[in-house]
C-alpha positions as CSV (number, residue, x, y, z in Angstrom):
1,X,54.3,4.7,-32.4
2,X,52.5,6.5,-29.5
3,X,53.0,5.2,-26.1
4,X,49.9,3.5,-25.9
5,X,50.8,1.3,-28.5
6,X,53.9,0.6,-27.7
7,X,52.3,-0.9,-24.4
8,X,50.0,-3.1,-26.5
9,X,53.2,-4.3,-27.8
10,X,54.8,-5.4,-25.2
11,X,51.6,-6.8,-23.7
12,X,51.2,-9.0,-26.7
13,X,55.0,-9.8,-26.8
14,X,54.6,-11.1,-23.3
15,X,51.1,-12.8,-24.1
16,X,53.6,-14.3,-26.7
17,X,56.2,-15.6,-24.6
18,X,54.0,-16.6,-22.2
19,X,52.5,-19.5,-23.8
20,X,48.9,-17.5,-23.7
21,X,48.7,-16.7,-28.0
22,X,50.3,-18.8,-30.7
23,X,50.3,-16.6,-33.3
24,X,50.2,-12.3,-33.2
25,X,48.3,-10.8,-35.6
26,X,48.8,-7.1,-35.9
27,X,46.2,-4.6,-38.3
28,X,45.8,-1.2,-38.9
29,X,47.7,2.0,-39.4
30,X,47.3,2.2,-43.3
31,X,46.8,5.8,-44.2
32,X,47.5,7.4,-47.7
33,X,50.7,9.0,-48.3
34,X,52.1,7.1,-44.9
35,X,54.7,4.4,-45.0
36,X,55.8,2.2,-43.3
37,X,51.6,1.1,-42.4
38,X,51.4,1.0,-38.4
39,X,50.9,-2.9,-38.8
40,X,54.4,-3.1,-40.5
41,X,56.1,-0.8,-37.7
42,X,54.1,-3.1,-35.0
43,X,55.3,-6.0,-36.3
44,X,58.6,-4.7,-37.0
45,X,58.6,-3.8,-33.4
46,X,57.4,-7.5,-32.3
47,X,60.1,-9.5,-34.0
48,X,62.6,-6.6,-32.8
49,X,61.2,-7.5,-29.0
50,X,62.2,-11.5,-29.6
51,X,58.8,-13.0,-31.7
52,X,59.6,-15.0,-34.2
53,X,58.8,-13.7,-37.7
54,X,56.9,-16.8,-38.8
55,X,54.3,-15.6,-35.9
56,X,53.8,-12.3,-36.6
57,X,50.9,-11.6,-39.6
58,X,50.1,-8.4,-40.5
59,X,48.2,-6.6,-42.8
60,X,48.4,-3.7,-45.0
61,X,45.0,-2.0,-46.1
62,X,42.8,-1.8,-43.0
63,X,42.6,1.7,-41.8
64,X,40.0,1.8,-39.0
65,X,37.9,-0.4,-36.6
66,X,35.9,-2.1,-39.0
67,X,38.7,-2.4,-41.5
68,X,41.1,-3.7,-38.8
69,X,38.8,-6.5,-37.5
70,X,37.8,-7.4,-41.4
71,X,41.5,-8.0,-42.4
72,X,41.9,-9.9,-38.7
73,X,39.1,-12.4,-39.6
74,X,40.7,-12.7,-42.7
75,X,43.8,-13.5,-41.7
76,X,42.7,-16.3,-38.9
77,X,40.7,-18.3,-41.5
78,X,44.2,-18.1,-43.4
79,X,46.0,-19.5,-40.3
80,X,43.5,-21.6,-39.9
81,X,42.7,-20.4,-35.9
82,X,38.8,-20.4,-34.5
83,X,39.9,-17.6,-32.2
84,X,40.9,-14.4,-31.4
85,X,42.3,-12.4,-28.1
86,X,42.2,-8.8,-29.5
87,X,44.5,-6.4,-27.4
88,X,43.5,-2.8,-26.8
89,X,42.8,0.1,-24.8
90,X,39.2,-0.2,-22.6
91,X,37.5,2.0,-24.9
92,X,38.9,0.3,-27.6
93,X,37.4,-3.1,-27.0
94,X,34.0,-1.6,-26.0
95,X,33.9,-0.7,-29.7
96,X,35.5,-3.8,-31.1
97,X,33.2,-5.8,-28.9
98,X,30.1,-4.1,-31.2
99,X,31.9,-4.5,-34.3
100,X,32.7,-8.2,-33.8
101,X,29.7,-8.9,-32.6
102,X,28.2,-12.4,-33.9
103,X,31.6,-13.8,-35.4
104,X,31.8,-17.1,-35.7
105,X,35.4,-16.9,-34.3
106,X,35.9,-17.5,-30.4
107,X,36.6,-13.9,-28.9
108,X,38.6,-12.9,-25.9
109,X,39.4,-9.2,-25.1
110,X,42.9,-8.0,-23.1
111,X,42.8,-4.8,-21.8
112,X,45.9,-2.9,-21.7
113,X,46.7,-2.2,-18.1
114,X,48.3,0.8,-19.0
115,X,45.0,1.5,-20.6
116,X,44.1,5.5,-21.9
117,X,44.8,7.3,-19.0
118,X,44.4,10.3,-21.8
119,X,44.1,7.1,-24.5
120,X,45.4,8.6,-28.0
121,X,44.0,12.1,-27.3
122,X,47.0,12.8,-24.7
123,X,47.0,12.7,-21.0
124,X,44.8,14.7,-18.6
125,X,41.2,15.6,-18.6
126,X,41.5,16.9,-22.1
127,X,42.2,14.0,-23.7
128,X,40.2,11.9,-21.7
129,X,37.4,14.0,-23.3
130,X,38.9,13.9,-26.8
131,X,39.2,9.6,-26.4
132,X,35.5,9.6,-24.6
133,X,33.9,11.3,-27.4
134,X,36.0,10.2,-30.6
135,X,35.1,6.5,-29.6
136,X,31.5,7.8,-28.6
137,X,31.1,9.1,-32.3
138,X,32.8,6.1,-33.8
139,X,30.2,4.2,-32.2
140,X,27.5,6.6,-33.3
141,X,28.9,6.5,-36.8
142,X,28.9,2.7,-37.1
143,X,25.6,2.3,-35.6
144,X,23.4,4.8,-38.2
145,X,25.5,4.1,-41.4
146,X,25.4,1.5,-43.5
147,X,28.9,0.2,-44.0
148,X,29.4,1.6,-48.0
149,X,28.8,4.8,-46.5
150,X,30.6,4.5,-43.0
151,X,34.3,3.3,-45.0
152,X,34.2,5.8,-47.2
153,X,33.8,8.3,-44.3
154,X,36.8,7.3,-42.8
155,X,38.8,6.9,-45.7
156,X,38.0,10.5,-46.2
157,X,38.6,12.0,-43.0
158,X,42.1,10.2,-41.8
């Protein structure tokens, strides 16, 4: 796990034990030919950090954005919760805001406070580039395509 996400961790370990979230739900991370999925290590991670198991859901087939908040919907009707605080990086939730954009589900967005100072493209002004345009295109991307052509994309390229 990069050092980002370790940070989202512990923010939603202390979201956790503060009294904030019931219930963790972690997504993403599954990539072909990689195990364990980066929900599995997350979650892993959470229980590791003092969660209890029986609050920690995870999933094992969403791979991107869209993906991610798919399997999270899916996983609060199974729990049986009307809402969501999704936990990210600034960028992040800009994009997650337009994905999850007229959910029926209540919606809350953390920021990270140790937000992408360089975000998953590495520190400096180089990776602040990398992070400002990879989220700029993801945006792009999700915008023009229709999603049976956007999924397959991704799929393809990570």
């Amino acid at each position: 796990l990069d050092g980002e996400t370790r940070s989202r961790i512990r923010d939603a370990r202390d979201l956790h034990a503060s009294g904030r979230v019931r219930e963790l739900i972690v997504v993403g991370g599954a990539h072909r030919g990689r195990a364990p999925t980066g929900a599995r290590v997350m979650r892993d991670s959470l229980i590791a950090g003092g969660v209890p198991g029986d609050k920690v859901t995870g999933d094992s087939t969403s791979f991107d954005s869209v993906t991610n908040w798919e399997e999270a919907q899916a996983i609060a009707t199974r729990l049986g919760t009307d809402s969501l605080l999704l936990v990210s990086a600034p960028s992040h939730l800009y994009r997650l805001r337009k994905i999850a954009q007229g959910s029926a589900l209540s919606i809350g967005f953390h920021v990270n406070p140790e937000g992408e100072p360089g975000g998953a493209g590495g520190a400096g002004f180089a990776g602040r580039w990398r992070t400002a345009h990879r989220e700029g295109l993801a945006i792009l991307a999700l915008t023009a395509l229709p999603r049976s052509w956007y999924v397959p994309l991704v799929r393809l390229i990570r």
